[in-house]
Biotite code that builds the C-alpha atoms (Angstrom):
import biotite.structure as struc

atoms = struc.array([
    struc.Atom([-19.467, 29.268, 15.959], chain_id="A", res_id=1, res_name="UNK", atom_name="CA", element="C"),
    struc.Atom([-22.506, 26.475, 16.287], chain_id="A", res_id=2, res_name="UNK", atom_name="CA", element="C"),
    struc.Atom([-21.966, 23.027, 16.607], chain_id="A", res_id=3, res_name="UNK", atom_name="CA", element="C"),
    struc.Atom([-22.899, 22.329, 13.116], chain_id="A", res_id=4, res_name="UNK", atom_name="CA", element="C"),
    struc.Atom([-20.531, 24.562, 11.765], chain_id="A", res_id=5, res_name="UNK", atom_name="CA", element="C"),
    struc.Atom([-17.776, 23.162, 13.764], chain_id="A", res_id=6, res_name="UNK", atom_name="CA", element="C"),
    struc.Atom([-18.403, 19.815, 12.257], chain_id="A", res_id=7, res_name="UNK", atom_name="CA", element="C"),
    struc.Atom([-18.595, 21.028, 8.539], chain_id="A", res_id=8, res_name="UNK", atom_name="CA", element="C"),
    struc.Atom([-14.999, 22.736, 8.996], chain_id="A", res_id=9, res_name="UNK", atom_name="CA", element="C"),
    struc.Atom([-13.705, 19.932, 10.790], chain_id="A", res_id=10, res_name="UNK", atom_name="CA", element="C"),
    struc.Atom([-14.732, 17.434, 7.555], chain_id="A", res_id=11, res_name="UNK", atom_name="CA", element="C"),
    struc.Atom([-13.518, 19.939, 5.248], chain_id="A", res_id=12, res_name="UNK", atom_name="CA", element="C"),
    struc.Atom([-9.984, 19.798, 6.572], chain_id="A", res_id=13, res_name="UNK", atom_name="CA", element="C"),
    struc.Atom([-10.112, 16.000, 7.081], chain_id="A", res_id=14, res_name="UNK", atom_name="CA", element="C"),
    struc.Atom([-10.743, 15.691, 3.482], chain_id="A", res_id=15, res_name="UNK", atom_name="CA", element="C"),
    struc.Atom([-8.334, 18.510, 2.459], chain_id="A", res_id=16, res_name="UNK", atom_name="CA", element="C"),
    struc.Atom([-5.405, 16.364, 4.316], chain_id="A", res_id=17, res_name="UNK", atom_name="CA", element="C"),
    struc.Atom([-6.596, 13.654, 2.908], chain_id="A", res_id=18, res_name="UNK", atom_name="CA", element="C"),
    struc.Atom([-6.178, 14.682, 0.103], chain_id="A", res_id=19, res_name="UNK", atom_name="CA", element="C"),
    struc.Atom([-2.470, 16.106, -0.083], chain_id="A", res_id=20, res_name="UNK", atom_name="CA", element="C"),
    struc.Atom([-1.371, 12.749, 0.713], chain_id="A", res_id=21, res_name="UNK", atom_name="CA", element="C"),
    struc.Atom([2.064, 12.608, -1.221], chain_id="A", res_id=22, res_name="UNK", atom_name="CA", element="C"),
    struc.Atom([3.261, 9.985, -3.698], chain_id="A", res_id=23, res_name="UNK", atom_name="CA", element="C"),
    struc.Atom([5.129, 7.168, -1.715], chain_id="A", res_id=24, res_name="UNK", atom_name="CA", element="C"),
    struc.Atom([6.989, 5.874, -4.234], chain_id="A", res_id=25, res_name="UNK", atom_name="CA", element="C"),
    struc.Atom([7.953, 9.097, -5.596], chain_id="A", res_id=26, res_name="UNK", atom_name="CA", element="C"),
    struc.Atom([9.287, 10.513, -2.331], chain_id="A", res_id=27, res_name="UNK", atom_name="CA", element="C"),
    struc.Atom([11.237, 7.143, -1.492], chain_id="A", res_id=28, res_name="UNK", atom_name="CA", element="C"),
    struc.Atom([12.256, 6.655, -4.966], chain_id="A", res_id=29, res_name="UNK", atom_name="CA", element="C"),
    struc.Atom([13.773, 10.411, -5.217], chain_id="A", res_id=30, res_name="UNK", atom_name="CA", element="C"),
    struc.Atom([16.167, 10.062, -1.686], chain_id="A", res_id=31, res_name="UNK", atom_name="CA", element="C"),
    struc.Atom([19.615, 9.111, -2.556], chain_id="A", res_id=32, res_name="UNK", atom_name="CA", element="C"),
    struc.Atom([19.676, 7.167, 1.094], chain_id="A", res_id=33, res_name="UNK", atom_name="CA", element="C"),
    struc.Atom([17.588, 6.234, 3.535], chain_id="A", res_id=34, res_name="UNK", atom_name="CA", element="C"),
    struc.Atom([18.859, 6.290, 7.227], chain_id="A", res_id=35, res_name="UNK", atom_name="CA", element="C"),
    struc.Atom([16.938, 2.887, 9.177], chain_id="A", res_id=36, res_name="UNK", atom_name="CA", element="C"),
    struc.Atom([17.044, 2.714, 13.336], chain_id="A", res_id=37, res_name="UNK", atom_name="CA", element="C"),
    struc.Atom([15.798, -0.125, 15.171], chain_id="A", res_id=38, res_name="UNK", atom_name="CA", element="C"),
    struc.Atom([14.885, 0.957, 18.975], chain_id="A", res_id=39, res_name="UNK", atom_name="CA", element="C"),
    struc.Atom([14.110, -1.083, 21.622], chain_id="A", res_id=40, res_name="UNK", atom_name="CA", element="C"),
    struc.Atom([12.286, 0.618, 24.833], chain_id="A", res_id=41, res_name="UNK", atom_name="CA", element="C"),
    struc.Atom([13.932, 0.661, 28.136], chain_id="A", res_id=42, res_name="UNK", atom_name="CA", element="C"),
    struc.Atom([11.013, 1.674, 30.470], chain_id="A", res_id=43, res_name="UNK", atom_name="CA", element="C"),
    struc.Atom([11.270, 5.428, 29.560], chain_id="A", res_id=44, res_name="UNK", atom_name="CA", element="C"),
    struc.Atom([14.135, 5.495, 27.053], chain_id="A", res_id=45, res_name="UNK", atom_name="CA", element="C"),
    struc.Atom([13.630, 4.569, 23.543], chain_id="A", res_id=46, res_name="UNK", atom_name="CA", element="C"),
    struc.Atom([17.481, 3.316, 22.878], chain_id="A", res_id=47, res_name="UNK", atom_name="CA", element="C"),
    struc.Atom([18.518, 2.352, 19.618], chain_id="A", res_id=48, res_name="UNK", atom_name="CA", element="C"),
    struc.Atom([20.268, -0.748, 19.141], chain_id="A", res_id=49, res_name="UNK", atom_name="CA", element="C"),
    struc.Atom([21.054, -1.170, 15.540], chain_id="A", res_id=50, res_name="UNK", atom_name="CA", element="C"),
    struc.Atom([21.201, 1.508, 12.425], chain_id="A", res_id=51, res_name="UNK", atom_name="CA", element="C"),
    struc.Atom([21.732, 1.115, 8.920], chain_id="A", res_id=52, res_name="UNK", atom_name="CA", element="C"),
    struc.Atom([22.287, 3.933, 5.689], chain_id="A", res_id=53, res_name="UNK", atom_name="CA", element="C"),
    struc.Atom([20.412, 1.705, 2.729], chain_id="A", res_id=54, res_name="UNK", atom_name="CA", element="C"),
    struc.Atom([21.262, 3.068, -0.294], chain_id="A", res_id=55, res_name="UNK", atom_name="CA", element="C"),
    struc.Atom([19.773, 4.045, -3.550], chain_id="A", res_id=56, res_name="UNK", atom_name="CA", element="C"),
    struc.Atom([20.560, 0.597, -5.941], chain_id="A", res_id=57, res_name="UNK", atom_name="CA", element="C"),
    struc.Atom([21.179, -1.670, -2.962], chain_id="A", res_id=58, res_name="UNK", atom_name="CA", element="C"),
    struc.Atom([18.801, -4.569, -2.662], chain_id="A", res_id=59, res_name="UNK", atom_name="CA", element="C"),
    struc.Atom([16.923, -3.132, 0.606], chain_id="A", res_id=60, res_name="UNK", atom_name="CA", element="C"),
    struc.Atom([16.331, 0.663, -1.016], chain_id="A", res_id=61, res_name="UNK", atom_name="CA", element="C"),
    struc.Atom([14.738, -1.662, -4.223], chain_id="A", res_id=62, res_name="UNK", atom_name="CA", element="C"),
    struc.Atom([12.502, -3.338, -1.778], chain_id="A", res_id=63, res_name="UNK", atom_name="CA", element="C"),
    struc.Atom([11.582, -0.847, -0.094], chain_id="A", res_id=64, res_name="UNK", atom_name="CA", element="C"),
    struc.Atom([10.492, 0.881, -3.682], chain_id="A", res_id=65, res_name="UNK", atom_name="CA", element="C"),
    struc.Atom([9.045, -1.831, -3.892], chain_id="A", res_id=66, res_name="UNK", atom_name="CA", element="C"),
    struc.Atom([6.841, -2.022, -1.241], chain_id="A", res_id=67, res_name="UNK", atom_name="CA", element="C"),
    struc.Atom([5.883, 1.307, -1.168], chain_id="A", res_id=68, res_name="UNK", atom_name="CA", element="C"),
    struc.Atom([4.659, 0.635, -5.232], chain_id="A", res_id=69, res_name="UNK", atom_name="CA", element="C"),
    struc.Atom([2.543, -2.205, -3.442], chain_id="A", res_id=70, res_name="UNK", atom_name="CA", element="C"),
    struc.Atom([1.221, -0.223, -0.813], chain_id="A", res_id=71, res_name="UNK", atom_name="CA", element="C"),
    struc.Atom([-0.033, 3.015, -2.463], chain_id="A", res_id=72, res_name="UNK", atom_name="CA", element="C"),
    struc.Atom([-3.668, 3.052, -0.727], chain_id="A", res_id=73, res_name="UNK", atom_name="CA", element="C"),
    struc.Atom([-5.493, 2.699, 2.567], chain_id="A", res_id=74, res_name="UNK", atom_name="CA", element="C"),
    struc.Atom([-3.319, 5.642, 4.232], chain_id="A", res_id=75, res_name="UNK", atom_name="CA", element="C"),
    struc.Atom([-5.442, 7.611, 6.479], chain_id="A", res_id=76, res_name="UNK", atom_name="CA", element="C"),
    struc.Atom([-4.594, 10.873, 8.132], chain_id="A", res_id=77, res_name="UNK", atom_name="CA", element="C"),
    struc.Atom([-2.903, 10.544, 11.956], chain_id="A", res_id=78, res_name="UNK", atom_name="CA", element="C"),
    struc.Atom([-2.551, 13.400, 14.739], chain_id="A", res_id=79, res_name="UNK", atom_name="CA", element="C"),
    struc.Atom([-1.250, 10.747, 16.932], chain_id="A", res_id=80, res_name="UNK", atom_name="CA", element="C"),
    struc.Atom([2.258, 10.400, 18.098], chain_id="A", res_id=81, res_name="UNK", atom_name="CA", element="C"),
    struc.Atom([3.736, 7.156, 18.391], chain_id="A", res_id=82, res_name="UNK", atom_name="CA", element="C"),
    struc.Atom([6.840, 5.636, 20.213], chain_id="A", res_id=83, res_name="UNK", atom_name="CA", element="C"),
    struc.Atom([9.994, 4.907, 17.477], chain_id="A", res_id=84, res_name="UNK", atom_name="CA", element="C"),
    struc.Atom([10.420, 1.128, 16.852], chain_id="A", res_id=85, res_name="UNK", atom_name="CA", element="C"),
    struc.Atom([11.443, 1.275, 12.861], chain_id="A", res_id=86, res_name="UNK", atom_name="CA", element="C"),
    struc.Atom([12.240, 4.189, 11.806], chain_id="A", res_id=87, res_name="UNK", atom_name="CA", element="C"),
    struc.Atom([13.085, 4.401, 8.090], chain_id="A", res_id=88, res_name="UNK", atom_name="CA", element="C"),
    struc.Atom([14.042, 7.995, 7.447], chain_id="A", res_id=89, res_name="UNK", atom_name="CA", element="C"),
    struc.Atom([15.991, 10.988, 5.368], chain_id="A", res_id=90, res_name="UNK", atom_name="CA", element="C"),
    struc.Atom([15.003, 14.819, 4.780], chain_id="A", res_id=91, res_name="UNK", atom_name="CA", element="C"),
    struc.Atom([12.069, 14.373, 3.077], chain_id="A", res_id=92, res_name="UNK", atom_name="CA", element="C"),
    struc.Atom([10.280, 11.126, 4.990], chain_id="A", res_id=93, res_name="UNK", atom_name="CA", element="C"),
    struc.Atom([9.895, 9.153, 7.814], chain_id="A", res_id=94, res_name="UNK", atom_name="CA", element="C"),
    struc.Atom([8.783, 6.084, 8.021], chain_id="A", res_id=95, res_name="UNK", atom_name="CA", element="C"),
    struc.Atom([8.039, 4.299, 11.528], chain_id="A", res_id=96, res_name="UNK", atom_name="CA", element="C"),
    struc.Atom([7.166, 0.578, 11.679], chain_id="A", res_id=97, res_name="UNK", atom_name="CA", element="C"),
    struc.Atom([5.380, -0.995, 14.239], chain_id="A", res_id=98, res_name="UNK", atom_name="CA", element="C"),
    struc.Atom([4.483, -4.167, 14.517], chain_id="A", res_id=99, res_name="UNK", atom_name="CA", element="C"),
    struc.Atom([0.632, -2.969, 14.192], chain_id="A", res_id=100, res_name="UNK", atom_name="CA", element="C"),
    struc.Atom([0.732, 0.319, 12.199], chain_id="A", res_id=101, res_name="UNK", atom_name="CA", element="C"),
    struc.Atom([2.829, 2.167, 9.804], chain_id="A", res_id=102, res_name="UNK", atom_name="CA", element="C"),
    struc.Atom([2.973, 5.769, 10.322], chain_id="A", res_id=103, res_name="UNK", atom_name="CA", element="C"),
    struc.Atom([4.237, 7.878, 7.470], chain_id="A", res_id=104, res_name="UNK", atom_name="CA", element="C"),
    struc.Atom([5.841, 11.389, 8.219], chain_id="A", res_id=105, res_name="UNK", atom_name="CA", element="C"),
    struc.Atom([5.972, 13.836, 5.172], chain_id="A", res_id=106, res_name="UNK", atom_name="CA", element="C"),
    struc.Atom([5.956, 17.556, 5.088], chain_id="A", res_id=107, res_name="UNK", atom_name="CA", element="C"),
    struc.Atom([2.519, 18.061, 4.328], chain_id="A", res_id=108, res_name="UNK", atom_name="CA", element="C"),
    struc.Atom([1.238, 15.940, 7.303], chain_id="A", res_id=109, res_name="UNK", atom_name="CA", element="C"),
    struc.Atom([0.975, 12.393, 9.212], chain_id="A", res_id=110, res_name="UNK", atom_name="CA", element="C"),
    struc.Atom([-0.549, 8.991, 8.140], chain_id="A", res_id=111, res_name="UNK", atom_name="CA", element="C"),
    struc.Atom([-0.922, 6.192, 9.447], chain_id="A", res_id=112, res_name="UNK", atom_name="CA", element="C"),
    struc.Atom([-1.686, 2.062, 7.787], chain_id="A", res_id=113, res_name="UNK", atom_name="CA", element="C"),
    struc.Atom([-2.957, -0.881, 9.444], chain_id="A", res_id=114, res_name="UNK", atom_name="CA", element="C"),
    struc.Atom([0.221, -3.750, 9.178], chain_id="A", res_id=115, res_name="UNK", atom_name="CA", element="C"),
    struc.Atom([0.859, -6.941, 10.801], chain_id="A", res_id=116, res_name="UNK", atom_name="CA", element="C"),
    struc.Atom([4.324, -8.570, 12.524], chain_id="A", res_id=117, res_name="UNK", atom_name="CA", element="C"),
    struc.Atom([5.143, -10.646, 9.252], chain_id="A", res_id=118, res_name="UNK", atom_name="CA", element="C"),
    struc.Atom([5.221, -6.740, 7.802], chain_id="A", res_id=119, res_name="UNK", atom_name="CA", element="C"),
    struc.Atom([7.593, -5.807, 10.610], chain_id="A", res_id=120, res_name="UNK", atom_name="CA", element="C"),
    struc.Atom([9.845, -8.625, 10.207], chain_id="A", res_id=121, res_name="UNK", atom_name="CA", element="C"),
    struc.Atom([9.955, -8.479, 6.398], chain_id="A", res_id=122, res_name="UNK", atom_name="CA", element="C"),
    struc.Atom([10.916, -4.796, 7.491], chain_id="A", res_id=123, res_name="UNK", atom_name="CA", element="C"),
    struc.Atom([14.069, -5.613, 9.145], chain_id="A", res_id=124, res_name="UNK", atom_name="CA", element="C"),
    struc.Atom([14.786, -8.483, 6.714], chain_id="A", res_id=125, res_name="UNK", atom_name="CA", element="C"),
    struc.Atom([15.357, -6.557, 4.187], chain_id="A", res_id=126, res_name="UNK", atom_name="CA", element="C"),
    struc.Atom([16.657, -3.950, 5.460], chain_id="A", res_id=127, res_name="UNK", atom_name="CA", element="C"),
    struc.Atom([19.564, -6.082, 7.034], chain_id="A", res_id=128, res_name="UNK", atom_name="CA", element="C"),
    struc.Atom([18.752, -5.062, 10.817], chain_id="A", res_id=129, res_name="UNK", atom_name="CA", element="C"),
    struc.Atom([19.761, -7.545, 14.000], chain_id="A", res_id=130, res_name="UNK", atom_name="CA", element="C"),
    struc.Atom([17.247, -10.274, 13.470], chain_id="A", res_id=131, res_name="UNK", atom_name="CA", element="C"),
    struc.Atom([17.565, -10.878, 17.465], chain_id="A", res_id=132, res_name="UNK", atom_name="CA", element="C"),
    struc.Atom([16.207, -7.027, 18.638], chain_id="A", res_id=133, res_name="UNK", atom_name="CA", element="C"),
])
């Protein structure tokens, strides 16, 4: 296979990915719970120090609908793996928030969002996590 070729197949499946991104709102809006760990990193160990189960109705699942209706675009695809810090989860999702970058786990693939540390900490806000950790 030439080098040209190579870089047609390699846009092709970029933009196929791209576009089976899956409706946010849908998928968090259909999970009867969400399961939320905070970890903190101990040299090698990623330890978590506080957990919640937010549930469907309570005021942190209806922000978090929330946010994801506000937050629909600017999802790229990600092959990168990234440390847990937030991680917002149940069978169908996951959700891990950095203080930099979301990164959204769904069946069909990885993708990743620019965010900032007033993101991060409305995160944990509303989910009800440790505001200390």
């Amino acid at each position: 296979m030439n080098r040209t070729s190579t870089l047609v197949l390699s846009i092709c499946a970029f933009v196929l990915l791209a576009a089976c991104k899956p409706e946010l709102v849908t998928t968090i809006k259909d999970a009867e719970s969400v399961n939320v760990y905070l970890y903190r990193s101990d040299k090698a160990v990623d330890r978590v120090v506080d957990k919640r189960i937010v549930k469907r109705g309570s005021s942190g699942y209806k922000a978090l609908v929330e946010w994801a209706k506000k937050n629909k675009s600017d999802w790229a695809p990600s092959t990168t793996t990234y440390p847990p810090v937030l991680i917002i989860e149940c069978k169908e999702f996951s959700l891990n928030v950095r203080k930099d970058l979301l990164i959204f786990k769904y069946k069909d693939g990885e993708y990743s969002k620019k965010t900032t540390v007033e993101d991060y900490l409305w995160f944990k806000k509303q989910l009800g996590l440790n505001e200390s950790t």
